[in-house]
N, CA, C and O of each residue as an XYZ file, in Angstrom:
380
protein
N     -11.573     -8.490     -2.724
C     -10.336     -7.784     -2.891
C      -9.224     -8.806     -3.135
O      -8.917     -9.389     -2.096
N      -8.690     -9.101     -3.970
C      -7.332     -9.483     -4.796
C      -6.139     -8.754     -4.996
O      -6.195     -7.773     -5.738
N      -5.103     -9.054     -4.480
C      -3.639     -8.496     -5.015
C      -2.716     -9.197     -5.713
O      -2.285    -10.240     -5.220
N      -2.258     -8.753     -6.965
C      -0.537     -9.343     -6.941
C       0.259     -8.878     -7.384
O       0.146     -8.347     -8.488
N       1.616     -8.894     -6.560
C       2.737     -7.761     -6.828
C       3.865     -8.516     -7.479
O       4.097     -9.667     -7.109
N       4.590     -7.936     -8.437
C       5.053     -9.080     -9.271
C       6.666     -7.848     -8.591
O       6.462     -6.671     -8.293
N       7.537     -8.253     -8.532
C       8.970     -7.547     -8.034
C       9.528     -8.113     -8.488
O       9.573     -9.293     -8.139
N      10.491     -7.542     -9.793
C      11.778     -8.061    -10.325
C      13.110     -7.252     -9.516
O      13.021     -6.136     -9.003
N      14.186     -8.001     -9.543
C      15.778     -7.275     -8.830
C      16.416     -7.551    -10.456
O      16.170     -8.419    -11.294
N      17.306     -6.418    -10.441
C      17.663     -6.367    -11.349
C      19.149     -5.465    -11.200
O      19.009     -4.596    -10.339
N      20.236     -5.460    -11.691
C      21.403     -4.642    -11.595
C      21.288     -3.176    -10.770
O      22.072     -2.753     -9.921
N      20.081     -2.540    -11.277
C      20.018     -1.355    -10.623
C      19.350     -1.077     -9.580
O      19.324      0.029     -9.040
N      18.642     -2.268     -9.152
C      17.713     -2.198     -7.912
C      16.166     -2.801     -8.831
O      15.988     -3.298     -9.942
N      15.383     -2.481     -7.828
C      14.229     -3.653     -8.072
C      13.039     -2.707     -8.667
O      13.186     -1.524     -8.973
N      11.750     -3.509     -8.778
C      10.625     -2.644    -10.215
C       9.622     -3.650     -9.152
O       9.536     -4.851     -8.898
N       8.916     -2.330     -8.701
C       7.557     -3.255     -8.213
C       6.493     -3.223     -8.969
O       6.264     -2.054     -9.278
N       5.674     -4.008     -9.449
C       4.591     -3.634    -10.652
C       3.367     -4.559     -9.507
O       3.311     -5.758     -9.236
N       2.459     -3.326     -9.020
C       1.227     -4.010     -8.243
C       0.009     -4.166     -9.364
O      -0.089     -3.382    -10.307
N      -0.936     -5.312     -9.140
C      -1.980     -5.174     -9.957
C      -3.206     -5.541     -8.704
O      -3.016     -6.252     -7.717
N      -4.337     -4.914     -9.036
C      -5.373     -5.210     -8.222
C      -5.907     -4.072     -6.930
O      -5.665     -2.866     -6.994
N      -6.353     -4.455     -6.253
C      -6.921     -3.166     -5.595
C      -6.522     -3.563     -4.490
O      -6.853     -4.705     -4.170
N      -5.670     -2.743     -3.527
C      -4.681     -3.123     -2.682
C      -5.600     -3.049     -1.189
O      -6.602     -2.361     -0.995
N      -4.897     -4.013     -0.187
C      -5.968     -3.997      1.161
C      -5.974     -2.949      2.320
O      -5.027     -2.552      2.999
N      -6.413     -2.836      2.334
C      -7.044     -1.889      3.905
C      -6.633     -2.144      4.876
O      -6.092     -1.258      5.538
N      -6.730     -3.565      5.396
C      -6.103     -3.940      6.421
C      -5.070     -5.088      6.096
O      -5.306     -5.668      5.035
N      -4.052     -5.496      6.750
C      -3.060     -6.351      6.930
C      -3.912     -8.062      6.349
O      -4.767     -8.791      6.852
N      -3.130     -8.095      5.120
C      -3.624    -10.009      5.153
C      -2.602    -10.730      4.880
O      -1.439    -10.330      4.918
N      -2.973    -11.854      4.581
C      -1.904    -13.266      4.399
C      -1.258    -12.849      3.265
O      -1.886    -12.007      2.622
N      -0.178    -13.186      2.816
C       0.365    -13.158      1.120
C       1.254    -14.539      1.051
O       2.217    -14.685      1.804
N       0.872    -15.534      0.106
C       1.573    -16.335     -0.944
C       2.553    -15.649     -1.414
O       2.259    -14.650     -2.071
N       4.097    -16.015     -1.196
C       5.028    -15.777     -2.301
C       5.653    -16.727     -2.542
O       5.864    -17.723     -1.851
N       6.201    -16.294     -4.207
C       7.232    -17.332     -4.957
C       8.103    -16.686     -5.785
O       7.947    -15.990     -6.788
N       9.637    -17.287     -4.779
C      10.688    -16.447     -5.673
C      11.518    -17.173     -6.345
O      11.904    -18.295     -6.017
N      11.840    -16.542     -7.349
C      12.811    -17.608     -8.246
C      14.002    -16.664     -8.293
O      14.119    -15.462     -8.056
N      15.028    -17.821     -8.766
C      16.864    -17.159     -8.712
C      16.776    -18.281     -9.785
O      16.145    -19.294    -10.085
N      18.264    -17.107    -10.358
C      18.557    -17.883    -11.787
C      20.091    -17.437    -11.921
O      20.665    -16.364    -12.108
N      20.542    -18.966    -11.710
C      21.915    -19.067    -11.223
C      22.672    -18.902    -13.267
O      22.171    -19.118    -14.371
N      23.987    -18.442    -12.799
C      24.318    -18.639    -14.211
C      24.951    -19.594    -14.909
O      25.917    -19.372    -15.641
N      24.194    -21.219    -14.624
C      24.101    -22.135    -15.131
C      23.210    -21.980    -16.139
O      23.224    -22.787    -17.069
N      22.179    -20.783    -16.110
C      21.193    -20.995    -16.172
C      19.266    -21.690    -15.486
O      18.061    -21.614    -15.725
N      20.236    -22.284    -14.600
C      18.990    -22.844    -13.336
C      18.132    -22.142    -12.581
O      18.561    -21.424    -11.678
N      16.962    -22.241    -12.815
C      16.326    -21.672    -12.116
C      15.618    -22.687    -11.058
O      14.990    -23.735    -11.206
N      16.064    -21.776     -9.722
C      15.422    -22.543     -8.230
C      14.199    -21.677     -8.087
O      14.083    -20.570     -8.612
N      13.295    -22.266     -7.334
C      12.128    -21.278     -7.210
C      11.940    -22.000     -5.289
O      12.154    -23.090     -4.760
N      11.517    -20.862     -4.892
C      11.106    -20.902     -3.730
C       9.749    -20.366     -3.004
O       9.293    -19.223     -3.054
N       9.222    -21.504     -2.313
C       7.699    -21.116     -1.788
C       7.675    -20.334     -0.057
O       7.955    -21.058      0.898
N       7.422    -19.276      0.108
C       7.514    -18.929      1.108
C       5.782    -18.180      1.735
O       5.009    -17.902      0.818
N       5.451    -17.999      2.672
C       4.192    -16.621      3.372
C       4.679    -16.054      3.968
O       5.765    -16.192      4.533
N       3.716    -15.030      3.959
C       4.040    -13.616      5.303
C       2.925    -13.732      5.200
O       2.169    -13.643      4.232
N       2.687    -14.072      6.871
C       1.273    -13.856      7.533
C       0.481    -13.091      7.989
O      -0.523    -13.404      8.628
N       0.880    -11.880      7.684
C       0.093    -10.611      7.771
C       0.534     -9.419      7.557
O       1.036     -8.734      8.447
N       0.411     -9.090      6.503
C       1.435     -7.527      6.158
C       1.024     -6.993      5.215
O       0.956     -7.635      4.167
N       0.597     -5.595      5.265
C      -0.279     -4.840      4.189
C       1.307     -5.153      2.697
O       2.391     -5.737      2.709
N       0.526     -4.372      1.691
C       1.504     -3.752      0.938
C       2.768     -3.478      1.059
O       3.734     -4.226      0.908
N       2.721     -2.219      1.377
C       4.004     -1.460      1.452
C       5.166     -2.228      2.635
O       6.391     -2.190      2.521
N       4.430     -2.871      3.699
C       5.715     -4.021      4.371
C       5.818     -5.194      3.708
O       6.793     -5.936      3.823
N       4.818     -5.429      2.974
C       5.617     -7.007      2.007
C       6.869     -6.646      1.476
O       7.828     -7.377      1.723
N       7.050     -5.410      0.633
C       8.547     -5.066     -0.059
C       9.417     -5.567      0.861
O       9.778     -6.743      0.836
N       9.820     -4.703      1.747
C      10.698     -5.048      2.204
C      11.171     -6.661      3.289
O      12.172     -7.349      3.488
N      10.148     -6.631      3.602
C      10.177     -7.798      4.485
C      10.498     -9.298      3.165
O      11.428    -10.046      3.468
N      10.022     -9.493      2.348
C      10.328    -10.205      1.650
C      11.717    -10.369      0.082
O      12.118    -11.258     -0.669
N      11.988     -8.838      0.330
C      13.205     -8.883     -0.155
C      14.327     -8.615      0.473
O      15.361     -8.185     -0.039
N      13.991     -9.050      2.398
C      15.025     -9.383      2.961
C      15.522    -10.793      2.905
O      16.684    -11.196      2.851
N      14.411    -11.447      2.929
C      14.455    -12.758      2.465
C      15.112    -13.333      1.439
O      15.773    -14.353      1.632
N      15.010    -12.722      0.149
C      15.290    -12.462     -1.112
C      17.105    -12.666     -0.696
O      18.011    -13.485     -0.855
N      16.900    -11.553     -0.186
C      19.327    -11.559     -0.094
C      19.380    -12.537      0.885
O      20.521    -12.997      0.911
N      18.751    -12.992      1.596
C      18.956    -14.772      2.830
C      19.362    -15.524      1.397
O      20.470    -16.047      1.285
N      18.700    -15.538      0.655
C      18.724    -17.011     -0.247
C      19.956    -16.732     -0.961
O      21.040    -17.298     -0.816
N      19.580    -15.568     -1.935
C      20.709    -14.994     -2.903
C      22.710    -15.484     -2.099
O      23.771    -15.822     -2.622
N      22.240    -15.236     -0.650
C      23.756    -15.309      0.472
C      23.814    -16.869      0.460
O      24.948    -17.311      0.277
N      22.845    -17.772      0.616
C      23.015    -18.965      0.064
C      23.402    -19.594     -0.786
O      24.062    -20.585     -0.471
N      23.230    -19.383     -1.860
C      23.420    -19.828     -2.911
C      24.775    -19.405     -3.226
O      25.426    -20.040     -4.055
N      25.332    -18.225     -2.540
C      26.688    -17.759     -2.811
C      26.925    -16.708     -3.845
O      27.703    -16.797     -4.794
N      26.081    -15.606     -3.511
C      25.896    -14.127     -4.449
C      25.997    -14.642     -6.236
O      25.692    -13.899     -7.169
N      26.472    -16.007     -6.371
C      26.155    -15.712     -7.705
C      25.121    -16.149     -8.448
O      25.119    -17.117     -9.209
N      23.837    -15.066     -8.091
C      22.693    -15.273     -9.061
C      22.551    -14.054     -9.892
O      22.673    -12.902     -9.474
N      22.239    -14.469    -11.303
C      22.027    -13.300    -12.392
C      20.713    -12.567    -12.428
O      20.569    -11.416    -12.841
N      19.586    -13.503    -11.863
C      18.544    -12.390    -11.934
C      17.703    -12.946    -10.611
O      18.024    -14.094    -10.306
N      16.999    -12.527    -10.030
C      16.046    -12.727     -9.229
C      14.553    -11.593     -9.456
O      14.368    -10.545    -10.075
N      13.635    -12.558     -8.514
C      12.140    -11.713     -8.456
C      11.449    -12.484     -7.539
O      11.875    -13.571     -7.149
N      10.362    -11.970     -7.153
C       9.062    -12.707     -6.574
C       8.076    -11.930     -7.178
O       8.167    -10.853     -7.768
N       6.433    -13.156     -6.767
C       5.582    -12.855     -7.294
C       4.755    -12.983     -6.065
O       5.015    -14.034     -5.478
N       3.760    -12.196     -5.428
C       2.742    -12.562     -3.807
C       1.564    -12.332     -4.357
O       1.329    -11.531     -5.261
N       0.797    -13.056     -3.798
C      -0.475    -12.723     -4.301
C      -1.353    -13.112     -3.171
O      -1.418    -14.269     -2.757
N      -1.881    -12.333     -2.786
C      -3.156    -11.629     -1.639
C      -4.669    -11.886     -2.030
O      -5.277    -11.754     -3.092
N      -5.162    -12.438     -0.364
C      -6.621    -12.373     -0.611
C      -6.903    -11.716      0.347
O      -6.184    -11.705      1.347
N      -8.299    -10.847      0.223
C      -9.291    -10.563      1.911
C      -9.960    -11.491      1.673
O     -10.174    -12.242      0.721
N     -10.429    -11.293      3.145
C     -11.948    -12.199      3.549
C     -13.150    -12.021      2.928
O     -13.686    -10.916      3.013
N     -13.805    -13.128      2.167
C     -15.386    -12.210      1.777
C     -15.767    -11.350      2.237
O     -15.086    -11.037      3.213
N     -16.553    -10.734      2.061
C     -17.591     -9.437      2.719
C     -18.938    -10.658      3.184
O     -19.300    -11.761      2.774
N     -19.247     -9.961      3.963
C     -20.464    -11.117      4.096
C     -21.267    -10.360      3.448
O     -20.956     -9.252      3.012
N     -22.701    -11.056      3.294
C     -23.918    -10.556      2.476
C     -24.876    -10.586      2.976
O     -25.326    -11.465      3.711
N     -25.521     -9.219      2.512
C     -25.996     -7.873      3.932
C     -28.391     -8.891      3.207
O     -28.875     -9.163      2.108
N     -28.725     -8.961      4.145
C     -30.013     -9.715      4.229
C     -30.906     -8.624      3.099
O     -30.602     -7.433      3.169
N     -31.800     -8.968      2.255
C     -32.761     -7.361      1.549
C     -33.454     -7.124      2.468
O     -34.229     -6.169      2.427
C-alpha cells in the first residue's frame, strides 16, 4: 500500500488530489512544502507526521503550512505540499 497526496493553496482555498490506495490504519507520512515568495523564490521545506491516516494529514499539516507562511511574513504567492505514505509489508503467508 502506497500513498501520495499532492495539496495545492491557492487564492480560494486548497485542491487535494490523492493518488494510490489509501491506508487502513494510521502510518508515517514524508512531507515537502514549498512557498513561493514574490521574488519569485522558492523555499521548500522537509517536515513528518508520525502517524496519521488521510483525512488528519490535511489538516494537521496545513496548520503547519500557515506556521511558515506567518514566518516568512504572509507574503507568499503560492504554496502546496506533497506526503507520501508507506504501510508495512504484508508478510508472506507459507504454501
Amino acid at each position: 500500500m502506497t500513498m501520495t497526496v499532492l495539496h495545492t493553496i491557492g487564492p480560494n482555498g486548497g485542491h487535494t488530489l490523492p493518488r494510490g490506495t489509501r491506508p487502513s490504519k494510521p502510518i508515517r507520512w514524508d512531507v515537502s512544502v514549498w512557498l513561493t515568495l514574490p521574488s519569485g523564490e522558492k523555499t521548500i521545506h522537509a517536515m513528518t507526521v508520525p502517524c496519521a491516516l488521510m483525512f488528519d494529514l490535511v489538516p494537521a499539516v496545513n496548520e503547519r503550512v500557515t506556521e511558515l507562511i506567518a514566518e516568512v511574513g504572509d507574503t507568499v504567492i503560492a504554496a502546496g505540499w506533497l506526503a507520501h505514505g508507506r504501510g508495512i509489508p504484508k508478510k508472506k503467508r507459507k504454501k
